[in-house]
Structure formats: C-alpha cells, structure tokens
C-alpha positions in Angstrom: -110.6 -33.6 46.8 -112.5 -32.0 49.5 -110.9 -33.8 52.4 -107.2 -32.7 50.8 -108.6 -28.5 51.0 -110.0 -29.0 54.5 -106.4 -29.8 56.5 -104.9 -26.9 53.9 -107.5 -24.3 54.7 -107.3 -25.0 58.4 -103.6 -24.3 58.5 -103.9 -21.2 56.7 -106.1 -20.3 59.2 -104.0 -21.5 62.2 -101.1 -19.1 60.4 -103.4 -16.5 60.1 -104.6 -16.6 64.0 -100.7 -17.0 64.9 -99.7 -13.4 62.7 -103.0 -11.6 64.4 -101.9 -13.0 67.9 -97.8 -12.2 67.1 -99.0 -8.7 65.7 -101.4 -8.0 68.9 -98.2 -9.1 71.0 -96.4 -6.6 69.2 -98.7 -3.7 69.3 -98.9 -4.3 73.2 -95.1 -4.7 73.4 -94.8 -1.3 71.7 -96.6 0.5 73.7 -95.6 -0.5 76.6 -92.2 0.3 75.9 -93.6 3.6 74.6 -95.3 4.4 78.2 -92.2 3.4 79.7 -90.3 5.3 78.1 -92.4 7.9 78.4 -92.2 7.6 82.4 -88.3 8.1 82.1 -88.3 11.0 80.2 -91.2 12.7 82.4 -88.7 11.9 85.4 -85.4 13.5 83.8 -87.9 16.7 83.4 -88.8 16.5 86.6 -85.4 15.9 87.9 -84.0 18.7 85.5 -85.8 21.4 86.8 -85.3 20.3 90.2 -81.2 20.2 90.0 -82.0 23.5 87.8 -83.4 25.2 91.0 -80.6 23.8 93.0 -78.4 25.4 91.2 -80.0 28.9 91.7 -80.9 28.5 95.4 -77.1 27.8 95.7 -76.0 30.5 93.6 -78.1 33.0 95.8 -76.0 32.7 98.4 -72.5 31.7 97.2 -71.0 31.1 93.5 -70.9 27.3 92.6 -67.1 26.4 92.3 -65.9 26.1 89.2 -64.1 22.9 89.8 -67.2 21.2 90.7 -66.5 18.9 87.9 -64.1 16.8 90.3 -66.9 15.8 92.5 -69.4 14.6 89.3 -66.2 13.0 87.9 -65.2 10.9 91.2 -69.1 9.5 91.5 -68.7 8.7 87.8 -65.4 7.0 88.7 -67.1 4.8 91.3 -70.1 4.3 89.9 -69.1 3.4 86.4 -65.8 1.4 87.4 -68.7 -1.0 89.6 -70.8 -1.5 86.3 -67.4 -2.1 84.3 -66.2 -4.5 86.6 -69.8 -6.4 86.3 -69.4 -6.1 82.5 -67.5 -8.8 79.8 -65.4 -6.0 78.5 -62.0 -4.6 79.6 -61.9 -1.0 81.0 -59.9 0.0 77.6 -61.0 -0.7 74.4 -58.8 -3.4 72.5 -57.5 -1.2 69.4 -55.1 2.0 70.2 -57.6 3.9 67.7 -60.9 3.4 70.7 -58.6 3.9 73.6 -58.0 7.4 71.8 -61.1 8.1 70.8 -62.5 7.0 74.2 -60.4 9.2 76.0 -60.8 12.1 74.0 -65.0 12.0 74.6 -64.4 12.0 78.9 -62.3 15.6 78.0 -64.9 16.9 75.7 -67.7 15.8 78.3 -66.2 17.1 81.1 -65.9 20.4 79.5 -69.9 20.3 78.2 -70.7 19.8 81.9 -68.4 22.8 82.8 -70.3 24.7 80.3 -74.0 23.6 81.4 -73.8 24.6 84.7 -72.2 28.5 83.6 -75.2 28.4 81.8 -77.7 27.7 84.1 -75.6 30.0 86.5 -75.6 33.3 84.6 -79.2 32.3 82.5 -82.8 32.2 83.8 -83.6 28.6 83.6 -86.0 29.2 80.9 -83.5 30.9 78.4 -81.3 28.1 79.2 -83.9 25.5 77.6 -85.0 27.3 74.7 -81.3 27.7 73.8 -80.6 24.1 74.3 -83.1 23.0 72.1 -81.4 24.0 68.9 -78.8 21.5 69.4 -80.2 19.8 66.4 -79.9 22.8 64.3 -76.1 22.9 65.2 -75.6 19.0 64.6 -77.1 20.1 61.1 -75.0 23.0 60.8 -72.0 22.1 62.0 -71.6 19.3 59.3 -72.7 21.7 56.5 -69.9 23.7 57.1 -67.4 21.5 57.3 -68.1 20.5 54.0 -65.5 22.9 52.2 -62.6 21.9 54.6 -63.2 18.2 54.9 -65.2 15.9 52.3 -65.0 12.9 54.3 -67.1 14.6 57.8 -69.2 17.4 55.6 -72.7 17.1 54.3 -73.9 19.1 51.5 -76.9 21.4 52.1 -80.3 21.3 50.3 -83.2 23.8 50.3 -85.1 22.2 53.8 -81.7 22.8 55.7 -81.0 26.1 54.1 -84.8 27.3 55.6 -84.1 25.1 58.5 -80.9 27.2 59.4 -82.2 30.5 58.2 -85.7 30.1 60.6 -83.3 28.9 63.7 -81.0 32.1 62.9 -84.1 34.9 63.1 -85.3 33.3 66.1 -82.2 33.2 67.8 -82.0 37.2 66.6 -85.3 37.9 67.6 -84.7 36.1 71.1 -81.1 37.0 71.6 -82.0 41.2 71.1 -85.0 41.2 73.8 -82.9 39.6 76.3 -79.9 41.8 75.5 -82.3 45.0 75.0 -83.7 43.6 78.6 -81.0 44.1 80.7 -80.1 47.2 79.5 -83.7 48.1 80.8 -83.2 47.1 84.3 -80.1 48.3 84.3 -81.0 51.8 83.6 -83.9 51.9 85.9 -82.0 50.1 89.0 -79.0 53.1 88.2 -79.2 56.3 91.0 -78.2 58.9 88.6 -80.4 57.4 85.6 -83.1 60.2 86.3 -81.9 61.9 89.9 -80.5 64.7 87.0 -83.9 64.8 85.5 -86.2 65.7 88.1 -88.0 62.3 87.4 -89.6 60.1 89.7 -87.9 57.1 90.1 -90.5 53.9 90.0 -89.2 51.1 92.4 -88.4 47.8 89.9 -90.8 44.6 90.9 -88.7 41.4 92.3 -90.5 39.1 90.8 -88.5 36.1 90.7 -89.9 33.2 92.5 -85.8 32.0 93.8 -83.5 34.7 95.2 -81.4 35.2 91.7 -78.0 38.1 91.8 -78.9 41.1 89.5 -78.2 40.2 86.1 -75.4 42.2 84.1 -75.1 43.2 80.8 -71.9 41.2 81.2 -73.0 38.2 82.8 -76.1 37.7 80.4 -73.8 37.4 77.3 -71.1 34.9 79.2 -74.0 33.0 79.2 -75.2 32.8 76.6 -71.4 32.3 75.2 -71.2 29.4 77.9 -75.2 27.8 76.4 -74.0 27.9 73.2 -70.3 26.6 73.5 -72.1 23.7 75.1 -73.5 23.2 71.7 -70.7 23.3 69.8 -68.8 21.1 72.2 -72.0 18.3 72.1 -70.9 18.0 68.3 -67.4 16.3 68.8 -69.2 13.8 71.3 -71.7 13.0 69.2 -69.2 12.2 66.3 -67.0 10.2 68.6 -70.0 8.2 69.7 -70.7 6.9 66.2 -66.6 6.3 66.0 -66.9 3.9 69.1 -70.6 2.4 68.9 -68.8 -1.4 69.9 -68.0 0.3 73.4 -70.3 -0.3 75.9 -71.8 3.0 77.8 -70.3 2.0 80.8 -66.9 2.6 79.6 -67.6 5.6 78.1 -69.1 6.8 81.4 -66.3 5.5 83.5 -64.1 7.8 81.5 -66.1 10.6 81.0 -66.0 10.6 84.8 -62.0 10.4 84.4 -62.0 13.4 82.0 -64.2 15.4 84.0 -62.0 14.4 87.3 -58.6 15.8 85.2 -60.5 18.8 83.4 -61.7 19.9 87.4 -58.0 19.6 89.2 -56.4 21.8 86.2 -59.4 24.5 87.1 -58.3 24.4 90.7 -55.1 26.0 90.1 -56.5 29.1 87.8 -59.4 29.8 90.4 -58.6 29.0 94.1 -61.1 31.6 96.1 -64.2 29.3 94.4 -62.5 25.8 94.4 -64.2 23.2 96.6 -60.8 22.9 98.3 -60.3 26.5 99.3 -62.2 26.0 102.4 -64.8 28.1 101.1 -67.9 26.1 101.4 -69.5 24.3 104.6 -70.6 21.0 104.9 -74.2 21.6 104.0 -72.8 23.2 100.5 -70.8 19.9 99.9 -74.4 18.1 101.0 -75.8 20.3 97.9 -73.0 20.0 95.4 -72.8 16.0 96.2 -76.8 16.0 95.4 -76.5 18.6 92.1 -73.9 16.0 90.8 -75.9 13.1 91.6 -78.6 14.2 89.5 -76.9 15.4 86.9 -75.5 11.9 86.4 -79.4 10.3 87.0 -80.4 12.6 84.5 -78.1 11.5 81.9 -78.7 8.0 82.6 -82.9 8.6 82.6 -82.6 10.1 79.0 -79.8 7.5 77.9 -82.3 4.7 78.9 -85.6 6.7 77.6 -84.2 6.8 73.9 -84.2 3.4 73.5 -87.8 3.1 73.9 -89.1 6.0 72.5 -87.6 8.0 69.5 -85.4 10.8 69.5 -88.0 13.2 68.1 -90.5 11.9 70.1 -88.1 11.9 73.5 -87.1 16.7 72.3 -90.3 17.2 72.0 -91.2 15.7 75.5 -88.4 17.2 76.9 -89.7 20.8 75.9 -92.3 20.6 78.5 -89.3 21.5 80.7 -89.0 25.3 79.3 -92.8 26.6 80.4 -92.0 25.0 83.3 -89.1 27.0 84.2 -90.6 30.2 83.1 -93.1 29.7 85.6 -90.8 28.3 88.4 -88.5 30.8 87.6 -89.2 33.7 86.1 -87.0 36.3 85.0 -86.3 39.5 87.3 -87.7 42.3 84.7 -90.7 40.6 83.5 -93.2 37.1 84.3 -93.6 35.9 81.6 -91.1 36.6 77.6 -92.4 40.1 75.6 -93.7 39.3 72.4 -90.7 39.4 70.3 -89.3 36.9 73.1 -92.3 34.3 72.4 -92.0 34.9 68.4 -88.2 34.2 68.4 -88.7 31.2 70.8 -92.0 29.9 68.5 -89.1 29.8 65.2 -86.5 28.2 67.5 -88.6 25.4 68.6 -90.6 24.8 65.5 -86.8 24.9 64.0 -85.6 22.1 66.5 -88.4 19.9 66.3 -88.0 19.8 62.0 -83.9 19.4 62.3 -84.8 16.1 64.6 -87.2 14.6 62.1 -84.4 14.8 59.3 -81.5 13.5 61.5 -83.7 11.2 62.7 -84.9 9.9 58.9 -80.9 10.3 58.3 -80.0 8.2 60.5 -82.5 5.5 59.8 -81.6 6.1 56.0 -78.1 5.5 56.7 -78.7 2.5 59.2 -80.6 0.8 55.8 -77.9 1.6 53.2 -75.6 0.0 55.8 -77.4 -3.0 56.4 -78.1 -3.8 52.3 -74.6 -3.0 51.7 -72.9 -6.3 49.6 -69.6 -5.3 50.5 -70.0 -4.6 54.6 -67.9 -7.2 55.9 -69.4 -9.2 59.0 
C-alpha cells in the first residue's frame, strides 16, 4: 500500500513545483512587461513636452500653418503604406460596412490633430493637459446623453457617474473662471489708458515665461479652450469607430488616418492661404521644424499605442499626468509661475475626476469583454 502512495505523492509534488515555477514565470513575465511599458509611456511624456515646446518656440516667431495636417498625413501615408504592404491584410477592409467606417475615423482624426495643435497654440502647455485629462469624463458623458435619442449607443447613468460628472463640471468652473478672470488682469494692466486717467502709477507686468509666448487675448484664450475641448468631443466618434472595426489591423487605420488628414489639410489651403505651407511663407529651417513636430506627433501616438498593451489604461492616465507639472514649470504662464488657488482646487476635482471615470470604463470594459466571452449564442 505504501509503495502505491509514494509514486502518487511524488507527482503531486512534481505538479506542485511545476504551478510554483509557471506562477514565478508569470510574476516575472508581468512585470517585465509592466517596466516596459512603463519605459514607453515615460518616453511619450518626454516626447510630448518636447514637441509641446516646439510648438511654442515656433509660434514665437511665426503662426504654425493651419494646413500642417498635409505634412503629418503624407509621413503617415509612407510610413503606414510600408507596414501595410509587410502585413497579410489588404489596404481596404473586405465588407463595404469597414471600408466606411475606416474611412470615416482618418477624417475624424485628422480633424483631432487640427484641433490639438490650436490648442497647444493659443493655451499654456499646462492648461492644455489638465484639460485633456477629462477625456474620460466626456467618453462617460457623451454616452449618457445619448441615451434619450438613441437606445442602442446610450448608457443609462447611476449615482457614481452623476458625482463623477458633477465633480468634473465644478472643476472645470473653478479652472475655466481663473483663467478667464486672468487675462482680463493682464489685459488691464498691460492697457496705456487703464490708469494714465487716474494719476496712478503704472507697475511694469513681470515676463515670466520661460519660451517667448505672443500676449494672450481674451479672444485667443477662449478659442482655445473651444479648440481643447472640441478635441474631446471629436476623440468620442474615434473611439466608437474603433470598437466598430477591432478585426482591422492598426496599420490600416493609420495608413488612412494619414489619408484623412492629407484631404482634411489641402481643403484648409484654399480657406487660409497667407499661413499655408505652400504660400511661400516659411523657410527651410521652419519646414525642418514642422517635418520634426509631425514626426513626433506620430512617435507619440505610436509610444502610447504600444504602452497600453502592457500596462493598463488607468495605470498608462495616470502616468501620463506627470506631463502637466511638468509643463507648468517648463512653461509657465505669462501672469503668474505657478496656478492661484482656485486654479489648483479646480485642477485637484478634474484630475481626481479623470482618474475615477478610467477605473469604471476600464471595469466596463473588462465587464463587457466577460459577458462577451460566456455568451452561448456569440457565434465563432
């Protein structure tokens, strides 16, 4: 009896040393996917502000065309087409439905890319950021309220989104006012008649802005802020496409985004010619900048495309919001160093509010990835 349990007990143990060994494999395969991904995302912040500062060192001196979509859109072209080529997959989808749907996401992100760098044009780099960041509230929003109009693309709302939406709103408020309530400020002091009528003394206004940055109008704050948050609203439709065409491969989706963009920038050259990139306008060392701001715009995209398959999307935002202090101090906004207190308390509701909206869409999306996978009736 005792010579049967001995070859039983030493295979429980051999199975027991193989789960141990498979489960230390694991933990060490995790986490180096984790550091990994990590490294990527620490890179796209890196990268970010740099092509952020670009931006403003070229804006110092001359405007950034507005067509400067063409040039991101023909290194997409290339790029992409190369990768395509490389792939098993045609550079169409096979179904009428994809080719559509395909299509439609290289317009919509050719106009987010439009709307990006308007932002980071008219914005301090740091307002750009902490606006950015509610993108989650706005893919929780959105849905919510589309419910009334469409039943089949809405999402009902429960008490945690309600708060959710009501915290992101008051930040926005309390962020929104101080930098609207700030220009009017250095507006009134940088005016010659504001206290030449008075008597008073006129203090000179501290440049404190690390880059050389044009004086910030009333009018150009708030088409920023229109621009930062209509790249929002745009990212929604992309987002919902995405999910319509997950069998296409990124490369596809790149090649015509980079089509889109290419189409969306010609049609912009013949509404503003004295800022197109074919008016002559620009020498050849502004090309050599454009060429290099589009570059790493697309690097960026691809860094943080790679980075979420390693790491989670919670985990990747709230990396990624290392990026905002960052700007602040790299460069700071022309009335003050560092956000008033209203400014911090309004950003301190918007990011606590982002980080909460990607936990749930992040346990929504695993929720729905399980109900989809024990589904008897999903056909294969």
């Amino acid at each position: 009896m005792s010579s049967v349990k001995m070859p039983l007990l030493t295979k429980v143990k051999d199975q027991v040393k193989t789960d141990l060994v498979l489960k230390t494999n694991l933990l060490k395969l995790t986490l180096m996917e984790w550091f990994v991904g990590l490294g990527l995302a620490t890179v796209s912040i890196g990268l970010t502000i740099f092509t952020a500062v670009l931006v403003k060192c070229f804006e110092a001196t001359h405007d950034l065309p507005t067509n400067l979509v063409i040039i991101r859109g023909v290194l997409q072209i290339i790029l992409f087409a190369v990768a395509v080529a490389q792939g098993d997959q045609f550079i169409l989808p096979p179904t009428r439905r994809e080719k559509l749907l395909v299509i439609v996401r290289g317009f919509f992100t050719g106009f987010v890319f439009m709307t990006n760098i308007a932002a980071l044009r008219f914005l301090p780099l740091g307002d750009v950021f902490t606006i950015f960041t509610t993108r989650s509230v706005f893919c929780i929003l959105i849905p919510v309220l589309t419910v009334c109009s469409s039943k089949r693309f809405g999402k009902p709302i429960d008490a945690n989104k309600l708060c959710l939406v009501l915290v992101a709103s008051l930040g926005l408020y309390l962020f929104l006012s101080s930098k609207f309530g700030e220009v009017e400020l250095t507006e009134d002091l940088m005016s010659p008649d504001s206290s030449a009528d008075s008597g008073d003394v006129v203090l000179p206004v501290p440049k404190l802005a690390f880059l050389l940055e044009k004086p910030q109008s009333y009018n150009t704050v708030q088409i920023g802020i229109a621009m930062a948050f209509l790249n929002l609203v745009l990212s929604m439709p992309i987002v919902c496409l995405e999910k319509m065409i997950e069998g296409t491969s990124a490369s596809i989706q790149s090649f015509w985004s980079g089509v889109g963009g290419f189409l969306i920038g010609v049609v912009a050259s013949f509404f503003d010619s004295t800022t197109s990139i074919f008016s002559g306008y620009y020498s050849a060392y502004e090309f050599y900048m454009m060429l290099v701001i589009s570059i790493c715009f697309i690097m960026i995209a691809v860094l943080q495309s790679q980075a979420i398959k390693l790491i989670s999307t919670p985990a990747l935002n709230i990396i990624l919001l290392v990026q905002i202090p960052v700007a602040y101090f790299v460069c700071p906004n022309e009335a003050e160093v560092m956000p008033d207190f209203y400014t911090m308390m309004g950003m301190l509701f918007i990011l606590s509010s982002s980080m909460v909206g990607d936990w749930i869409l992040h346990l929504e999306e695993k929720q729905g990835a399980q109900e989809l996978s024990t589904n008897p009736y999903l056909e294969i």
